[in-house]
C-alpha positions as CSV (number, residue, x, y, z in Angstrom):
1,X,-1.5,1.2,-11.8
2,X,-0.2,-1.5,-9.3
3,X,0.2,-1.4,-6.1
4,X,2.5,-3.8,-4.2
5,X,3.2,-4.1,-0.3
6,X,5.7,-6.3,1.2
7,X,4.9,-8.1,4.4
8,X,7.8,-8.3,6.5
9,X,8.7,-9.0,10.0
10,X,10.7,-11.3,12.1
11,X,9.7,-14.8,12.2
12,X,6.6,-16.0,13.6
13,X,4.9,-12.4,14.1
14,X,2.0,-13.6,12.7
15,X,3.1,-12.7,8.6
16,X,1.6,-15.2,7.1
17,X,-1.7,-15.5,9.2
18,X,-2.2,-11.8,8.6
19,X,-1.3,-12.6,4.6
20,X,-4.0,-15.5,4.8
21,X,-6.7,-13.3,6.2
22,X,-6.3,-10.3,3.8
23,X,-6.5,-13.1,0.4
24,X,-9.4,-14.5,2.7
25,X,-7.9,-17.6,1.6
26,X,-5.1,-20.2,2.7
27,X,-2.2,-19.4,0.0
28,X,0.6,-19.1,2.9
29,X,1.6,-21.6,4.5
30,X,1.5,-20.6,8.2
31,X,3.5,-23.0,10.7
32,X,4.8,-22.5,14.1
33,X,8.4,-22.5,13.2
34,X,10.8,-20.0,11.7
35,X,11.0,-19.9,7.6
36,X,7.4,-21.7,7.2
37,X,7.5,-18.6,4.2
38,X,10.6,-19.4,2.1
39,X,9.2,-18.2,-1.9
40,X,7.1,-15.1,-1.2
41,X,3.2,-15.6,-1.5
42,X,1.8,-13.3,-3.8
43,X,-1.6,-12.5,-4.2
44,X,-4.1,-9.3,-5.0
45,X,-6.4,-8.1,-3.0
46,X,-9.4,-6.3,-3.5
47,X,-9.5,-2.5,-1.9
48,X,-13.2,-2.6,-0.2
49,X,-15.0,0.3,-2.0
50,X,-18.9,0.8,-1.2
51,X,-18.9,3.5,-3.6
52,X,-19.1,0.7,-6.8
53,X,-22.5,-0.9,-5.2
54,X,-24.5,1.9,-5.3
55,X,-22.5,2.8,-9.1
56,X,-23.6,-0.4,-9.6
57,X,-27.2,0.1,-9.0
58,X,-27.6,3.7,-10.3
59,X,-26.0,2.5,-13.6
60,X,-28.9,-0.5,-13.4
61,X,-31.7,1.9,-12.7
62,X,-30.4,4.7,-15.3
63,X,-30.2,2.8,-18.1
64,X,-33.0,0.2,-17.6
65,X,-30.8,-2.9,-17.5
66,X,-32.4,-6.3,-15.9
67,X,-28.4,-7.1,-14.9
68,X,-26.2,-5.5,-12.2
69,X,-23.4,-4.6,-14.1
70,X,-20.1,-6.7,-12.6
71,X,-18.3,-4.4,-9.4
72,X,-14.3,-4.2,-10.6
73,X,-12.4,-3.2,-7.5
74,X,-8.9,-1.5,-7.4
75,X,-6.2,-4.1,-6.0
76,X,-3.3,-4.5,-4.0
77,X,-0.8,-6.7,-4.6
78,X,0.8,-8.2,-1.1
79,X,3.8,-10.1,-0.7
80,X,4.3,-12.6,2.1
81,X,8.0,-12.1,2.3
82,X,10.2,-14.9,4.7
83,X,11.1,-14.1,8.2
84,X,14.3,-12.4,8.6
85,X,16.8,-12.7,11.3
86,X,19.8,-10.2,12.3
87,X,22.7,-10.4,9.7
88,X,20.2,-10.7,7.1
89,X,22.2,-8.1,5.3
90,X,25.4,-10.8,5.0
91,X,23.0,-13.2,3.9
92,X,22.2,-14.7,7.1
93,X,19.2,-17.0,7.5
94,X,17.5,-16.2,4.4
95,X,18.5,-12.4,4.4
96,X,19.8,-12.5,0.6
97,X,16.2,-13.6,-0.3
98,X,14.4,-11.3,1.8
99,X,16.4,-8.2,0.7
100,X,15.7,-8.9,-3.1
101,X,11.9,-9.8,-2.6
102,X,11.8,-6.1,-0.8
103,X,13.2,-4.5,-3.7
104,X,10.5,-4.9,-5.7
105,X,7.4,-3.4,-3.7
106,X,6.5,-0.3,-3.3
107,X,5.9,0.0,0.5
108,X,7.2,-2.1,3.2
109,X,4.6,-3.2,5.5
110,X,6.0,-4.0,9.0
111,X,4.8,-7.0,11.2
112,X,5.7,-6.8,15.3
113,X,4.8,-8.5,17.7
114,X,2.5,-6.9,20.1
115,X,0.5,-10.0,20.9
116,X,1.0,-12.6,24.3
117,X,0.7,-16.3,23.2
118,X,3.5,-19.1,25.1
119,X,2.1,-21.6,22.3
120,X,4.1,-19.5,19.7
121,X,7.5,-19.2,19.6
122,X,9.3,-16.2,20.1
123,X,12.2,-16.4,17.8
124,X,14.1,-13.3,17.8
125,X,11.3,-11.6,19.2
126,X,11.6,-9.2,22.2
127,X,9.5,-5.9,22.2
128,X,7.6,-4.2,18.7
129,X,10.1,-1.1,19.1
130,X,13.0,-3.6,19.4
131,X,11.8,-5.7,16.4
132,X,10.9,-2.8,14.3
133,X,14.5,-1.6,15.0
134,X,16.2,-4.9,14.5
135,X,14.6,-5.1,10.6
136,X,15.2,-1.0,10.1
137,X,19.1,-1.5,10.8
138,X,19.2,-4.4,8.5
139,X,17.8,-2.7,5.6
140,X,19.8,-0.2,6.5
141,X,23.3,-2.3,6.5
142,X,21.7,-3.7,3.3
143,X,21.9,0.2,1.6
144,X,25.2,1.3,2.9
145,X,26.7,-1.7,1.1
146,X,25.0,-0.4,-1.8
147,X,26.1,3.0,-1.7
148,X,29.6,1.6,-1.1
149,X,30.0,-0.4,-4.3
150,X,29.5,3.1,-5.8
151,X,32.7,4.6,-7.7
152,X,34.0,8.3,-6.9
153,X,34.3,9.8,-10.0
154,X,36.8,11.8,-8.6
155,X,37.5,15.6,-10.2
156,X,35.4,14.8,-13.3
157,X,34.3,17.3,-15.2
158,X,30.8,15.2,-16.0
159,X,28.3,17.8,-14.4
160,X,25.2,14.6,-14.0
161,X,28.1,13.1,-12.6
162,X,29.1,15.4,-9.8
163,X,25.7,15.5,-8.9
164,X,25.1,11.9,-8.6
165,X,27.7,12.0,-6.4
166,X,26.7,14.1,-4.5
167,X,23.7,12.4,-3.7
168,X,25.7,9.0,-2.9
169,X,27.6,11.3,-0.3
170,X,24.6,13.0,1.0
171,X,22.7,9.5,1.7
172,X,25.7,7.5,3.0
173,X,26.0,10.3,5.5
174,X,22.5,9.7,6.6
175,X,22.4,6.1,6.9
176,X,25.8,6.1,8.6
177,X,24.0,8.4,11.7
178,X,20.9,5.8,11.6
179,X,18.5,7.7,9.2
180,X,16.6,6.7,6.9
181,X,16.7,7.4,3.5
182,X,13.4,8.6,2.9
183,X,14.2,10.7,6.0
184,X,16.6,12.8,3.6
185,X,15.6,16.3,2.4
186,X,16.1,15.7,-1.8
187,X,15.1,18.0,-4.3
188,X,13.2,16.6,-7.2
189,X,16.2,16.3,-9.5
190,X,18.0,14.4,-6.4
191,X,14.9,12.4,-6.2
192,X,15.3,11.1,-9.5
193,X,19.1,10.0,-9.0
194,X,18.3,8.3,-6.1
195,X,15.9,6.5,-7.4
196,X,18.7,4.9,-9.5
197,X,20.0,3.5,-6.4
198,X,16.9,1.0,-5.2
199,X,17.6,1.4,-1.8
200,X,15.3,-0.3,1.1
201,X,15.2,2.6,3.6
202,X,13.8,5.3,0.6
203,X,10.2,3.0,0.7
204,X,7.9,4.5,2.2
205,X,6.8,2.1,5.4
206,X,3.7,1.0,7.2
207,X,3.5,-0.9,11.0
208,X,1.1,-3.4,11.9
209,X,1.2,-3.9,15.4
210,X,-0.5,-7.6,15.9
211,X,-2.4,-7.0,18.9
212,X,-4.1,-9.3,21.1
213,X,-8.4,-9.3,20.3
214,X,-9.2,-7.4,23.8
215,X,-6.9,-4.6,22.8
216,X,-8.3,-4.0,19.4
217,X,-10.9,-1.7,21.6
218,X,-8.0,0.5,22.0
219,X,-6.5,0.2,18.4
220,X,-6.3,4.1,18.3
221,X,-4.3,4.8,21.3
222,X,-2.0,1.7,20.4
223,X,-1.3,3.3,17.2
224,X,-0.7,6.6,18.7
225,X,1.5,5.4,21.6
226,X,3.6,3.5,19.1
227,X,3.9,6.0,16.7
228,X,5.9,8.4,19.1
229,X,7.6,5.7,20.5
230,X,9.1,4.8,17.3
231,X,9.1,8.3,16.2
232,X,6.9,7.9,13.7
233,X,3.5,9.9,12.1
234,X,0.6,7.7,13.6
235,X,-0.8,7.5,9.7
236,X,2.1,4.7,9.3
237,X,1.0,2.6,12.6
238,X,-2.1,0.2,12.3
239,X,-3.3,-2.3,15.4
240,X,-4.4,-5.5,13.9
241,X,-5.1,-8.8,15.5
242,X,-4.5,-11.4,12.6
243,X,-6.0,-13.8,14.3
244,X,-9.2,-12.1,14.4
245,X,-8.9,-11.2,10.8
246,X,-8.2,-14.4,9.9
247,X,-11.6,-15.6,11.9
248,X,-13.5,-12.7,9.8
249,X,-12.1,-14.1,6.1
250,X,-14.3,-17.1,6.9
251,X,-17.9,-15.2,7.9
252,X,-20.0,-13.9,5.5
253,X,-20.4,-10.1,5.3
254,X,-23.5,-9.6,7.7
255,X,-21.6,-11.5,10.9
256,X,-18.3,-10.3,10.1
257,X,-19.7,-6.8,10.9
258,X,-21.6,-8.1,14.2
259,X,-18.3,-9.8,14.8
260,X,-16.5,-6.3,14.8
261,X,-19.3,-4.6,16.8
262,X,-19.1,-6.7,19.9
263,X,-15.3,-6.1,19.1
264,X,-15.8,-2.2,19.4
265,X,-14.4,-1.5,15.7
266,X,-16.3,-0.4,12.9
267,X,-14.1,-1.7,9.9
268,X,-12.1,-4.9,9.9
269,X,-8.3,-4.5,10.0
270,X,-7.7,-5.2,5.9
271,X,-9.8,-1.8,5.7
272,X,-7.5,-0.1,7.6
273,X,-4.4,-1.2,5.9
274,X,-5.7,-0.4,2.7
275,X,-6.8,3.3,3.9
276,X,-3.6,3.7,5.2
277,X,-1.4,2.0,2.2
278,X,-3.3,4.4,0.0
279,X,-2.3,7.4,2.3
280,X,1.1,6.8,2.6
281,X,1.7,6.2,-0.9
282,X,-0.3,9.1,-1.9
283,X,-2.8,7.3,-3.7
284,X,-6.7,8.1,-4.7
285,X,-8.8,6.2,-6.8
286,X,-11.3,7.9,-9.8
287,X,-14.3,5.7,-11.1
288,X,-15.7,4.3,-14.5
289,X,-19.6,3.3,-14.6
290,X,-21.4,1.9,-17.9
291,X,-22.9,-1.1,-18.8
292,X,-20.2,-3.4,-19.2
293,X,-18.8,-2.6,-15.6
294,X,-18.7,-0.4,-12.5
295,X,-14.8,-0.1,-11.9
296,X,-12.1,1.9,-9.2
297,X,-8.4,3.1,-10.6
298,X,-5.7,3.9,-8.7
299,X,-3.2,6.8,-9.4
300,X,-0.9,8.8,-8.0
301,X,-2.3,12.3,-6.1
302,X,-2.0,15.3,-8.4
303,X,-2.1,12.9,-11.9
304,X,-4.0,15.0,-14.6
305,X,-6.4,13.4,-16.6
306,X,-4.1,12.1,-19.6
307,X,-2.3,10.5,-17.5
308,X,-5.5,9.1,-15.2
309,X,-6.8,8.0,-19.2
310,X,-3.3,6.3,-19.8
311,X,-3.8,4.1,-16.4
312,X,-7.0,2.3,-18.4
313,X,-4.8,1.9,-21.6
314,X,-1.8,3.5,-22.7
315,X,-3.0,5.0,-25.8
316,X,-5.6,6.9,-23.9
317,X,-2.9,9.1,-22.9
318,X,-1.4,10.2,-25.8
319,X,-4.7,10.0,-27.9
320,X,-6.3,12.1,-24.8
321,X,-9.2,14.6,-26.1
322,X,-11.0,15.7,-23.2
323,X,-13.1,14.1,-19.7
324,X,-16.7,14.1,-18.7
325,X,-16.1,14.4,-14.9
326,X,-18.7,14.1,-12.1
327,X,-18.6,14.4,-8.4
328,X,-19.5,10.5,-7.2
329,X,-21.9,12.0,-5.0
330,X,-23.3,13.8,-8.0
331,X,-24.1,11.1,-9.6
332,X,-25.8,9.3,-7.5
333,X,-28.1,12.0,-7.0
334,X,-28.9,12.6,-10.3
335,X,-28.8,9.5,-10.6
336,X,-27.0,8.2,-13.4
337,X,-24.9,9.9,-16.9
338,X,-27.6,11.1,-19.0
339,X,-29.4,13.0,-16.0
340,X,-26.4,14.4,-14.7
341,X,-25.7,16.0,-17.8
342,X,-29.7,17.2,-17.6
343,X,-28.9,18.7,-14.2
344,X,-25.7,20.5,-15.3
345,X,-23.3,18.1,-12.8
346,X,-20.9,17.0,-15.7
347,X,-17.6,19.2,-16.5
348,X,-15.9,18.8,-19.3
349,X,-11.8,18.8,-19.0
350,X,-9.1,19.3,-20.5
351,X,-5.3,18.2,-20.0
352,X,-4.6,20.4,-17.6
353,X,-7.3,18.8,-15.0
354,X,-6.0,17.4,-12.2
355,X,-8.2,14.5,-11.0
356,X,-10.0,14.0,-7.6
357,X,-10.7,11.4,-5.2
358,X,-14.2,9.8,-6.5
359,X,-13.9,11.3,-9.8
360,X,-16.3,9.2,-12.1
361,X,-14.8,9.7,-15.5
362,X,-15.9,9.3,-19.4
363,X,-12.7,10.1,-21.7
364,X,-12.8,11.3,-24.7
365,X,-10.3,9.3,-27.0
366,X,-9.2,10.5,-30.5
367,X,-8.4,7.9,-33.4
């Protein structure tokens, strides 16, 4: 399963220099002017997971290998998306670009300006509140045009059609009093229709505040401050200093991590983001461990194992027997598969299991 995150922002927020740091890798380029980003940069980025070291190792020491088997992260897919300007939504700037590129994430990931620096330009820039605003209302403008292309079906006697309706009517209403639309109250079946409708505002959304490096110290009161400010849950808020990340993609593991200390953070800012990207989406990741690799899945919270089988190849799911499940923790203590099925740690499920965070998984495929 994929996982894609659009970095937006107004120009010159620091997009692209937080983009750079997370791929740990110039693939944006990153100028001091407006629209240095015109194509978005796409690149996937590997979800730091400690748990596949030690898999790694137990898996090594279990079944007598002279090899490490190789460490297969989970990913996330970012998107360097170009600055946008007010009137994006009538194609101002590069607003018809900008609004298309969105579309296709699955979370929005909001840049603002939290940082001082006279070297950089401030274009369009005033506070993080204002800016977050400034982008909110244009993805907003950009879905009321979309529910306004919709047709009234009028008195139609087309049930799915009523209700589709209704649902146009219920989020136009919404937007039109400044709410989003993943602010609405939908049932599942209204879900679904509005799904239909792409909008911007249903995404769920994330806020990096790019913070100057003395203030990371006091990321967590940042993010809380903000949060109500902006009247948002402080899960969604993140203080990052790109610069600083972007001085960390370049240090090997051991002096990033004294790096962070004499910052007073325990875990860089890509970390973070991830943690809370996973969150927001509702996302946990279950683990596979054997000789040919140690690897972490993403799914959705509350996917039962079929499904979870399906995510490794599609004809898992509907070929789906049953799962040997242990706790991680389990089976690093055992360590390894053969002695945690000597010690009684491995379950054995059926469809109807609904898979947990750290899961590591063997399923049983049919023929």
């Amino acid at each position: 399963m994929s996982l894609s995150v659009g970095i937006v922002g107004l120009p010159n927020v620091g997009k692209s220099t937080l983009f750079n740091a997370l791929l740990k890798r110039q693939q944006a380029y990153v100028a001091n002017f407006p629209f240095a980003t015109i194509e978005p940069n796409v690149g996937a980025v590997p979800v730091p997971d400690k748990r596949l070291k030690k898999l790694s190792e137990v898996v090594k020491e279990s079944e007598n290998l002279d090899f490490l088997p190789p460490e297969i992260p989970a990913t996330v897919e970012f998107l360097d998306i170009a600055g946008l300007i007010a009137g994006a939504h009538k194609g101002e700037g590069l607003g018809n670009k900008f609004l298309s590129h969105i579309r296709e994430t699955d979370a929005i990931c909001h840049v603002v300006r939290a940082f001082s620096d006279p070297d950089i330009i401030k274009e369009g820039v005033s506070d993080p509140k204002t800016d977050l605003e400034t982008i909110e209302t244009e993805l907003a403008l950009a879905d009321l045009q979309t529910l306004e292309k919709q047709h009234d079906p009028g008195n139609t006697p087309d049930k799915e059609l009523q209700k589709w309706w209704a649902v146009v009517l219920k989020l136009k209403s919404a937007l039109s009093d400044g709410k989003p639309a993943r602010s609405v109250d939908l049932n599942e079946e209204e879900t679904k229709l509005a799904k239909q409708l792409s909008l911007l505002t249903a995404k769920p959304i994330l806020v990096v505040l790019n913070v100057n490096e003395e203030d990371l110290h006091d990321g967590n009161k940042l993010e809380i401050e903000f949060a109500k400010e902006a009247n948002l849950q402080a899960s969604q808020v993140i203080a990052i200093s790109a610069k600083v990340e972007s001085e960390l993609s370049v240090l090997d593991e051991g002096d990033q991590q004294n790096y962070l200390d004499d910052l007073g953070v325990h875990e860089s800012g890509l970390e973070r983001l991830i943690k809370k990207a996973f969150s927001t989406l509702g996302l946990i990741t279950f683990l596979t461990a054997g000789e040919k690799e140690v690897r972490a899945w993403t799914i959705k919270d509350g996917f039962l194992a079929p499904e979870a089988a399906g995510v490794i190849h599609t004809d898992f799911e509907k070929k789906f027997i049953k799962a040997d499940v242990v706790d991680f923790n389990k089976f690093i203590e055992a360590p390894g598969w053969k002695a945690s099925r000597e010690k009684g740690f491995v379950r054995i499920e059926g469809k109807k299991y609904k898979m947990c965070d750290g899961d590591v998984v063997e399923f049983k495929i049919g023929s």
